[in-house]
N, C-alpha and C positions, 0 to 999 in steps of 0.2 A: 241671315234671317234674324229679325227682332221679334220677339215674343210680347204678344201684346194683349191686353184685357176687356171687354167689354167696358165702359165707362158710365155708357149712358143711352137711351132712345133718346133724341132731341128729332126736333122738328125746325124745317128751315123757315124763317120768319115770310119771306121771300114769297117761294112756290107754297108754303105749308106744307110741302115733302119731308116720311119720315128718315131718319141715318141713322145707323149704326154709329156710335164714336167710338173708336181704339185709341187705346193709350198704352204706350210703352211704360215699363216699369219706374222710370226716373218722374213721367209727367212730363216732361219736355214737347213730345211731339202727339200729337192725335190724328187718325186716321178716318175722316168720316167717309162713309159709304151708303150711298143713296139707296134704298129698299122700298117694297110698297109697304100699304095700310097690314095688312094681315100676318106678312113677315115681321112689324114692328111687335105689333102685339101678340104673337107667340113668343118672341126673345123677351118681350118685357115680362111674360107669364110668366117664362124659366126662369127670366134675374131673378124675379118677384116669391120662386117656390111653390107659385100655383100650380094646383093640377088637375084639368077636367075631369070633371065624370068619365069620361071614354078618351083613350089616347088619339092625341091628333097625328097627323101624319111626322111631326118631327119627334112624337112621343112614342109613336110604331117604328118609325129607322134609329131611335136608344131602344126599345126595347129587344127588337130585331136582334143589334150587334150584343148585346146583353146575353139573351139564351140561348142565340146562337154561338158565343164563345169567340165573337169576333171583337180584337182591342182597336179602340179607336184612338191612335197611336195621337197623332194631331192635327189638325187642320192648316193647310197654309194658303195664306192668299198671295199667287203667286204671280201675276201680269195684269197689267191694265193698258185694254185696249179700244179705242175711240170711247173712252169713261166708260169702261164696260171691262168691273173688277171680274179675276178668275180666280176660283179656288179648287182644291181637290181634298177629301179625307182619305187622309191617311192610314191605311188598317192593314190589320197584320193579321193573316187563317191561320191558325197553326203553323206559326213562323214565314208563311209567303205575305210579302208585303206586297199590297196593290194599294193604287191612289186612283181615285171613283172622284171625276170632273163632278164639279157643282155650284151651285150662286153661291159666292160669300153668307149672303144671309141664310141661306139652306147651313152650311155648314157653323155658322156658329149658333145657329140655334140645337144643332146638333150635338155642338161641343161643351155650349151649356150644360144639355140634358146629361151628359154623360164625363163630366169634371173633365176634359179634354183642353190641352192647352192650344192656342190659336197664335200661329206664327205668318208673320209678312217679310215679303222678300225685302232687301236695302232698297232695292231700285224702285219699286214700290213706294215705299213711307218717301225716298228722296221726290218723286214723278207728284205724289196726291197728298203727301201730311199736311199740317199745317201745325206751325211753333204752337204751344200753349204758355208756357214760363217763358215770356218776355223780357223779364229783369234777367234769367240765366244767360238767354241768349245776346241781350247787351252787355252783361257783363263776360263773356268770352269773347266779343266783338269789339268791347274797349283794353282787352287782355293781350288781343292778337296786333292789334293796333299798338299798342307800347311795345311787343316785343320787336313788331318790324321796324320801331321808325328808331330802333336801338341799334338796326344793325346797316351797318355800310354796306356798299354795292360789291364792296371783294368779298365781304362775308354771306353776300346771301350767293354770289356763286362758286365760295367755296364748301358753301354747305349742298347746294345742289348737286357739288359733284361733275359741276363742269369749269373745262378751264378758260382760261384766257386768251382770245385769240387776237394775236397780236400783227 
C-alpha cells in the first residue's frame, strides 16, 4: 500500500466532472477519482478548514468517532471495479479493529476531518494513476535503457538465474 494525500478538487475539462487528485509522497504519480458536486465541495470545505454552522453528515461521522472514543486508524482505497473505486475505514473500539465499506469520497472527506492518513493498494495506483513528473519518469526510462543495451544476452540470463540450454 502507498499512502497518499489529497492534492487537489480539479474538475475534468471534458464532462465538467469533479475528482479527487491523490498523490503519493514523491509527486510521481496521481490518483484521480471521479466524485459528484457535493462530495467535492465538502472535501474542498475540510482542505479549506471551513466549518458550517451545524455539522454535515461527514462533520457528524468525525464527530461520532471523536466522543465516541473510536480511532480512525486509516482509510484505504482498496479495489477498482468496472471504474467503481472501493474503500473501507479503518477503526479500532477499544482495540477491536473493524473496516466499515464506503465511497472513496465518503472516506477521505472523513479522513480529512479527522487528520487520518489515506492509503491505496499497489494494484490500484498501477490499474487507475497516472505519471505526474514526466522528466523523472524519462529519466528512469533512459537509465534502464543504458543499463540494458550494456548488457549481453549471457548476462541478462545469467542474472535471471536461468541457464543455458543447450
Amino acid at each position: 500500500m502507498i499512502e497518499m494525500k489529497v492534492a487537489a478538487i480539479v474538475v475534468n475539462a471534458a464532462s465538467h466532472t469533479p475528482m479527487i487528485l491523490l498523490k503519493d509522497s514523491s509527486e510521481r504519480r496521481a490518483l484521480p477519482i471521479y466524485i459528484g458536486q457535493d462530495q467535492a465541495e465538502t472535501i474542498l470545505k475540510a482542505l479549506e478548514g471551513r466549518r458550517p454552522p451545524r455539522p454535515l453528515t461527514h462533520d457528524l461521522i468525525a464527530n461520532l468517532l471523536y466522543d465516541c472514543n473510536i480511532d480512525l486508524e486509516r482509510v484505504i482505497i482498496h479495489s477498482l471495479n468496472d471504474d467503481i473505486f472501493y474503500a473501507v475505514l479503518c477503526i479500532n473500539i477499544n482495540g477491536v479493529k473493524k473496516e466499515i465499506d464506503c465511497r472513496p469520497s465518503d472516506a477521505v472527506a472523513v479522513a480529512i476531518r479527522t487528520d487520518s492518513p489515506i492509503w491505496v493498494l499497489e494494484e490500484v495506483i498501477a490499474d487507475a494513476s497516472i505519471p505526474v513528473d514526466s522528466d523523472a519518469d524519462n529519466a528512469e526510462r533512459e537509465a534502464f535503457k543504458e543499463f540494458v543495451s550494456d548488457l549481453s544476452p549471457d548476462q541478462l540470463i545469467k542474472k535471471g538465474g536461468y541457464k543455458e540450454q543447450r
